[in-house]
C-alpha positions in Angstrom: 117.1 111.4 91.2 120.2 111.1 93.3 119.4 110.4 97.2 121.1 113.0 99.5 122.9 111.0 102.5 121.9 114.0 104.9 118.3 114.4 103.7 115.2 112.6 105.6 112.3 111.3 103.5 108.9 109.9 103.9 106.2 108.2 101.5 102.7 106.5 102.5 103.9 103.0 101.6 100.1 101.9 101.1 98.6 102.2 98.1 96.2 104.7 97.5 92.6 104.4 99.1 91.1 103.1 102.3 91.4 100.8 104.3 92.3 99.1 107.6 96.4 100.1 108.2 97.9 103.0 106.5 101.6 102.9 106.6 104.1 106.2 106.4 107.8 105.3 106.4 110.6 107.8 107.3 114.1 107.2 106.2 117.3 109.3 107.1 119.2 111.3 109.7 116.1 113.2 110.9 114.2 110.2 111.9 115.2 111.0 116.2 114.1 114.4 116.2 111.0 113.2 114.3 110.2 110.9 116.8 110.2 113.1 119.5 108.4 116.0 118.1 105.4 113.4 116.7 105.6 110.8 120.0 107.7 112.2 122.7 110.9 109.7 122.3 112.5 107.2 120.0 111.0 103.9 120.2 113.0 100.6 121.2 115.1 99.0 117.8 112.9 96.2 116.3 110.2 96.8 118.9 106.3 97.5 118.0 105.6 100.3 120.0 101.9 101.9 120.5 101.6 105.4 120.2 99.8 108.7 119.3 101.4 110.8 116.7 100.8 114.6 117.5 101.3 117.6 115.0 102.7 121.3 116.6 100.1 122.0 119.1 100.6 118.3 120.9 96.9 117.3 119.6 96.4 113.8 118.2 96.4 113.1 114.2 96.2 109.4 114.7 97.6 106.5 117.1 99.0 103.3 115.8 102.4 101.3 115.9 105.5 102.6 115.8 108.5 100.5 114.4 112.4 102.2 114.5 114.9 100.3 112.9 118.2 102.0 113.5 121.1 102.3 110.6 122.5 100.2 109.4 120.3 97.1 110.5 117.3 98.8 107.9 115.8 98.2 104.3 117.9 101.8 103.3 120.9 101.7 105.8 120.0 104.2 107.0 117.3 105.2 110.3 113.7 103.7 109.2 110.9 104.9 111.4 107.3 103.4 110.0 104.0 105.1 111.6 101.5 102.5 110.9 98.0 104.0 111.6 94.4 104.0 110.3 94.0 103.7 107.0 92.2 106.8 106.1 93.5 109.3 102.9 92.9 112.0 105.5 94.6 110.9 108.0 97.8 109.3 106.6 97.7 112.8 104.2 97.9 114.9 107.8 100.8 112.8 108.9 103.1 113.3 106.1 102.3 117.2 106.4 103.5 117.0 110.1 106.5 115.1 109.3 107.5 118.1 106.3 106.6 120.5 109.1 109.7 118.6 111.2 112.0 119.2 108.0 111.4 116.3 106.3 111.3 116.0 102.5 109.0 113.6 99.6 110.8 111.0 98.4 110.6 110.3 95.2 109.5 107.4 93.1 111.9 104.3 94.2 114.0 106.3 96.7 114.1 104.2 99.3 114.9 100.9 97.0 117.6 103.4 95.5 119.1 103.9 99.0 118.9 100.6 99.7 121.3 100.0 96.3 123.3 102.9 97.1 124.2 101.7 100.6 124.9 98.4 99.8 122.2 96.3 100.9 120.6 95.5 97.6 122.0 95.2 94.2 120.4 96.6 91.2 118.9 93.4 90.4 117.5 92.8 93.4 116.2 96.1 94.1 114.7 95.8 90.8 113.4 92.3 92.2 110.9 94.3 94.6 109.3 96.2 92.5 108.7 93.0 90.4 107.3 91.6 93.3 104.9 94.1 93.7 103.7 94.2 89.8 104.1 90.4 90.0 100.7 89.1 88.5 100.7 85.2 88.7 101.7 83.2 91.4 104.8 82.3 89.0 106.2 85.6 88.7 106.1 86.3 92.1 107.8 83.1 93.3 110.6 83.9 90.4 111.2 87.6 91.5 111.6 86.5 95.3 114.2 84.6 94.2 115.7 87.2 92.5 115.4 89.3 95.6 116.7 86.7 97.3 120.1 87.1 95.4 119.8 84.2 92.8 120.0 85.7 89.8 123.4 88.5 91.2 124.8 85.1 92.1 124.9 83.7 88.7 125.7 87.1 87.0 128.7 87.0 89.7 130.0 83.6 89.0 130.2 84.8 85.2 132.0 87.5 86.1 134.6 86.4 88.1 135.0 84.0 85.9 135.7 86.4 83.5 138.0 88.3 85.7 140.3 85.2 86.1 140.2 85.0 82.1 141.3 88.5 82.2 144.2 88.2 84.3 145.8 85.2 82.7 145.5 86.9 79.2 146.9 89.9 80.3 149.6 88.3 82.3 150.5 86.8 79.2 150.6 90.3 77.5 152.6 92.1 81.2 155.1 89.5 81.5 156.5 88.0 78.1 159.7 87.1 79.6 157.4 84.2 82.0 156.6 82.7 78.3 153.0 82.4 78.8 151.4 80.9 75.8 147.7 81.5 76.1 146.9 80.2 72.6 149.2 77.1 72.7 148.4 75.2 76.3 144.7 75.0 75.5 143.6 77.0 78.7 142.4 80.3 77.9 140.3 78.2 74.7 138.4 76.2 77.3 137.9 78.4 80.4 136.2 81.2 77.3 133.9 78.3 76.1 132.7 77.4 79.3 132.1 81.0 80.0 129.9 81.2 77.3 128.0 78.2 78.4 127.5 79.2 81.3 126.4 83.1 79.6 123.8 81.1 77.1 122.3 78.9 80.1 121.9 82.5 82.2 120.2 83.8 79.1 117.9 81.1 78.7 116.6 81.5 82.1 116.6 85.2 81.9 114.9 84.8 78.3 112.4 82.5 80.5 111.6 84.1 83.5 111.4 87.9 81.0 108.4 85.9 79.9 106.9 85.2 83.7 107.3 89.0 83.9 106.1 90.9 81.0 104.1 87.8 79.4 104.4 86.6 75.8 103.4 87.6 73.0 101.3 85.7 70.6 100.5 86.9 67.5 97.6 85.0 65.4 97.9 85.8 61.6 96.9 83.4 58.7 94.9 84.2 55.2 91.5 85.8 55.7 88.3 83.0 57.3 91.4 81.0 58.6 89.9 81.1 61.8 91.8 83.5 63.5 89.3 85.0 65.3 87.5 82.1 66.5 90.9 80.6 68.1 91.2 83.9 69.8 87.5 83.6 71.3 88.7 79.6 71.7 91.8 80.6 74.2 90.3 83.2 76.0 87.3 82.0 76.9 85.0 84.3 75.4 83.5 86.2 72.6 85.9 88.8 72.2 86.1 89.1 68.7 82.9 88.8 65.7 83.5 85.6 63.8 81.3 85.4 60.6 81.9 84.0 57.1 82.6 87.2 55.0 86.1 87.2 54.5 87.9 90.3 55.9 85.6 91.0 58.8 88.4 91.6 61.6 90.2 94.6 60.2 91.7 96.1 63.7 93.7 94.5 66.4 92.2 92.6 69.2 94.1 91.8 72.3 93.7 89.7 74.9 95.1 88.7 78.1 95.4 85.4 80.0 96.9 82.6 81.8 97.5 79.1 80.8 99.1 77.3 84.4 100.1 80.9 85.7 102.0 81.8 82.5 100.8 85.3 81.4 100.0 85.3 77.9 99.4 88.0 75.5 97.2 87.1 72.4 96.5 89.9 69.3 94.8 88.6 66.8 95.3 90.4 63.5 93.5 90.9 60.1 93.9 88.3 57.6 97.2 88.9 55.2 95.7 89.5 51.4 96.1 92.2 49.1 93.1 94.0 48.8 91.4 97.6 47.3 89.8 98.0 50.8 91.8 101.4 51.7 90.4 100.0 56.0 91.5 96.8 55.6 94.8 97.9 54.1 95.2 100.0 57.0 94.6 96.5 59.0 97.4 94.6 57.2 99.6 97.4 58.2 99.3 97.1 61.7 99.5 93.5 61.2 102.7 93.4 59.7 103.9 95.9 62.2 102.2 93.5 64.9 103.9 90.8 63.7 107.3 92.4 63.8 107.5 92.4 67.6 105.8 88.8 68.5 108.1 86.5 70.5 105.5 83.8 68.7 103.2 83.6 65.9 100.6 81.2 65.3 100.1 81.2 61.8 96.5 80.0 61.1 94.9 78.0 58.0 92.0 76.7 56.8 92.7 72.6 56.7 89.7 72.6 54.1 90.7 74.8 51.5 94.1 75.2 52.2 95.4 71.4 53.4 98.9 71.9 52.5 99.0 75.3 54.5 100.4 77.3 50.8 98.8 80.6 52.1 102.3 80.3 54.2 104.3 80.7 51.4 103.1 83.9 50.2 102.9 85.4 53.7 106.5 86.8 53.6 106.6 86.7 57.7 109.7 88.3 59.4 112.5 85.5 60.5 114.2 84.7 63.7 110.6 85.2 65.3 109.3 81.4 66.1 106.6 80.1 64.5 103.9 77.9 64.7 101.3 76.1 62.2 97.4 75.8 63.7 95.9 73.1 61.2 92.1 74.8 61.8 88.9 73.6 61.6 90.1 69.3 61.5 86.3 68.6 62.5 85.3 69.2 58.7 87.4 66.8 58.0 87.3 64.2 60.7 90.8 64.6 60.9 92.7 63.3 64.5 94.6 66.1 66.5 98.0 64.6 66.4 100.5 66.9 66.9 103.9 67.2 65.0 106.8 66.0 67.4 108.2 68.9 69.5 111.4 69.1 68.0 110.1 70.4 64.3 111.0 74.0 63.3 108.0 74.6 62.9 105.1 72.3 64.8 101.8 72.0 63.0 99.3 71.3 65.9 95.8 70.7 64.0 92.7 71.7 65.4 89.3 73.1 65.5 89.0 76.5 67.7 84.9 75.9 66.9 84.7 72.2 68.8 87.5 72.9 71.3 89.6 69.3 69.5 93.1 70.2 69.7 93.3 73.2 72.1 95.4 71.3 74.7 97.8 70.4 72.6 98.0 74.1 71.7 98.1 75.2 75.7 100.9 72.5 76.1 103.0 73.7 73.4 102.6 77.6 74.5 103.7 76.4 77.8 106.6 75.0 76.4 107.6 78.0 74.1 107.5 80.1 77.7 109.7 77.6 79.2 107.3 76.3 81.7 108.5 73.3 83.6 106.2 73.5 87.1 108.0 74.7 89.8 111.0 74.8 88.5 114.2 75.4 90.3 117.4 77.7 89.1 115.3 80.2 87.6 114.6 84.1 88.5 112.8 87.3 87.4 114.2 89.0 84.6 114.2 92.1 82.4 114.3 93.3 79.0 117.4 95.7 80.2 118.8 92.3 81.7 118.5 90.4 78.1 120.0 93.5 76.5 123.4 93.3 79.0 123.4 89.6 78.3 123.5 89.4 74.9 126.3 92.1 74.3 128.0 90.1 77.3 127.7 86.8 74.7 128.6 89.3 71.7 131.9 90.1 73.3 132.7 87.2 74.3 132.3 85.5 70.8 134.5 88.2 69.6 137.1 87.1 72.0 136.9 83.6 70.5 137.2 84.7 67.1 140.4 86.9 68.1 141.8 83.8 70.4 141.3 81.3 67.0 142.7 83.9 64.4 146.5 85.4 65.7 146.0 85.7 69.6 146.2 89.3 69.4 146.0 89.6 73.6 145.5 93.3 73.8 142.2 92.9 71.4 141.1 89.8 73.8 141.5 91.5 77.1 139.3 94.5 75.2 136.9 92.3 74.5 136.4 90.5 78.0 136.8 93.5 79.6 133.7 94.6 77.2 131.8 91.4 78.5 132.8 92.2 82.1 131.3 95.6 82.3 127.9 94.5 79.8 127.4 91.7 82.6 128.3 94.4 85.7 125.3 96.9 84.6 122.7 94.2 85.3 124.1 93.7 89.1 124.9 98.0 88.9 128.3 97.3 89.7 129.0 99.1 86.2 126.2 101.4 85.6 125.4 105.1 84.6 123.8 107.6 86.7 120.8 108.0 83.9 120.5 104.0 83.5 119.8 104.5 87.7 117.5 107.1 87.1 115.5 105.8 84.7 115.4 102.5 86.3 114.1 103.7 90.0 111.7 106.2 88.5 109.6 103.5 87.4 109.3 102.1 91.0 106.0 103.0 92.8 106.6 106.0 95.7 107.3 104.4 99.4 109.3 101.7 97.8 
């Protein structure tokens, strides 16, 4: 989808169904001549104006407010005109006939954010930050993406990069101009501006790891030996009886998933069949997609029975995946009149005892999920991110480690530049500075239509 500079479109930009205001939004070069032919004249710039919209034959489809917004003072750049009428499927439906009827065309899925990118009044981030802001479904995530609309996360991604670019210029003036004797490897500079862009690049990707979590949610995976008590922390965080908890070893042999919030923090919780071998063809066929599950958690709680199991050695055997953070759930403590003290935050891997069956424990639990999300209240210096975001940012970090390892081996400058210039352009995709026609694509058409 590539927006045509001398095409008009027009979307309802209220979501489907009834109900009290029905919005259509024009955008484009057309947007005079459509005011005329629908209300008689253009309205004022900026102005609510009350009108009735009229199709060929001059009779009345609907009256409402009518709001021009002339280029380039608009949410595209280009002429807006919105039509904001009754509510009605009909109605708005035999609007955006008459306005096709007038040579106007369907926009597409995102077009009008993608206009707005195209013209220079949002970057790709920030475009991206309104339809966040739309899906947004705590209170969190929608405070983080308007500051990511509001520019907070382009401004960090441009510090880094001009940053870079002044990195850049000095190594490569050092490779242009050998007769100015620029040592790059001997005065010390070039070694400390590149560490403190990576500083700066891990702290970025803390908060982007951070706020991809406010957007998408985390994912918790709950896997321990069979009549652990998987299932009845599941029921225990959620609130209800969403899985059968009963004695017989092996009963959950499927994945159960569940969704919630702990303090506005999205959280999603699949609970697995226990890891064993067994004959059972179904339950092997569980293990499998637990395994597979586990694979893709950003955390798993790894549940045990504190009766038979004290020393948690059903662990050892569990051959879990690493580089995936994990957690120890000391279950059912109330058997043993054990206290719920937790292990100190700092341990690689916390054991926070507990009983999902009395409820002893499960704030500690809550406390250390919200800590694993990187929740901190409101917090301040923190935005909206994406997986695609992540991605850029890591390769960003990847080049520029390989440009320390180039700097501390034989200064090769040529291979240095390469690699910041590498960094440069990973960290220029996320702002769409540097960015592919098919990464645009693929982007806006996941954008809801009017947007």
């Amino acid at each position: 989808m590539s927006p045509c500079s001398n095409d008009t479109i027009a979307a309802i930009a209220t979501p489907p169904g009834r109900g009290g205001i029905g919005v259509v939004r024009v955008s484009g070069p057309r947007v005079a001549l459509v005011a005329e032919q629908l209300m008689g004249r253009l309205p004022e710039p900026r102005r609510a104006r009350f009108a009735r919209f009229r199709d060929a034959l001059g009779q009345v489809l609907d009256e409402g407010i009518a709001l021009y917004f002339p280029a380039p003072h608009s949410f595209t750049g280009e002429a807006v005109l919105e039509f904001q009428g009754h509510g009605s499927p009909v109605v708005l439906d035999r609007l955006l006939q008459r306005l096709l009827e007038c040579g106007v065309r369907l926009a597409g899925p995102g077009e009008f954010s993608q206009r707005a990118f195209l013209n220079g009044k949002l970057d790709l981030a920030q475009a991206e930050a309104v339809a966040d802001l739309i899906e947004s479904g705590t209170a969190e995530a929608a405070r983080l993406a308007l500051r990511s609309l509001d520019g907070e996360f382009s401004r960090r991604i441009h510090g880094l990069v001009a940053a870079i670019t002044r990195l850049r210029m000095y190594v490569e003036a050092a490779i242009d101009f050998p007769e100015e004797e620029i040592d790059f490897l001997a005065d010390g500079k070039a070694a400390a501006d590149l560490q403190a862009i990576q500083r700066d690049t891990a702290a970025v990707m803390e908060s982007a790891r951070i706020g991809r979590l406010l957007r998408d949610g985390m994912t918790l995976v709950i896997a321990g030996a069979p009549n652990a008590g998987k299932s009845s922390l599941l029921n225990a965080l959620s609130g209800r009886e969403s899985a059968i908890v009963t004695e017989v070893p092996g009963t959950t042999r499927d994945l159960l998933r569940e969704q919630i919030q702990i303090d506005g923090m999205p959280l999603h919780i699949v609970d697995t069949a226990g890891l064993r071998a067994s004959p059972d063809r179904v339950e092997q066929e569980g293990i499998r997609r637990a395994r597979e599950q586990i694979e893709r958690a950003d955390l798993i709680l790894w549940v045990y029975d504190a009766e038979r199991d004290p020393r948690g050695e059903t662990l050892r055997t569990a051959d879990l995946p690493r580089g995936i953070p994990l957690a120890l759930v000391r279950n059912k403590i109330d058997r043993l009149g054990a206290a719920a003290a937790m292990d100190p935050p700092a341990s690689e891997h916390p054991e926070i005892p507990l009983s999902a069956k009395t409820g002893v424990g499960l704030a500690q639990l809550r406390e250390h999920l919200k800590q694993q999300m990187g929740y901190h209240g409101a917090q301040e210096g923190e935005f909206l991110a994406r997986r695609r975001h992540l991605d850029a940012l890591q390769r960003a970090a990847q080049s520029l480690e390989a440009a320390g390892r180039i700097l501390q081996s034989d200064a090769a400058g040529d291979l240095m530049a390469e690699d910041l210039r590498q960094a440069q352009n990973a960290l220029s995709e996320i702002t769409g500075e540097f960015t592919s026609d098919d990464l645009l694509g693929q982007i806006f058409s996941s954008f809801c239509i009017g947007k």
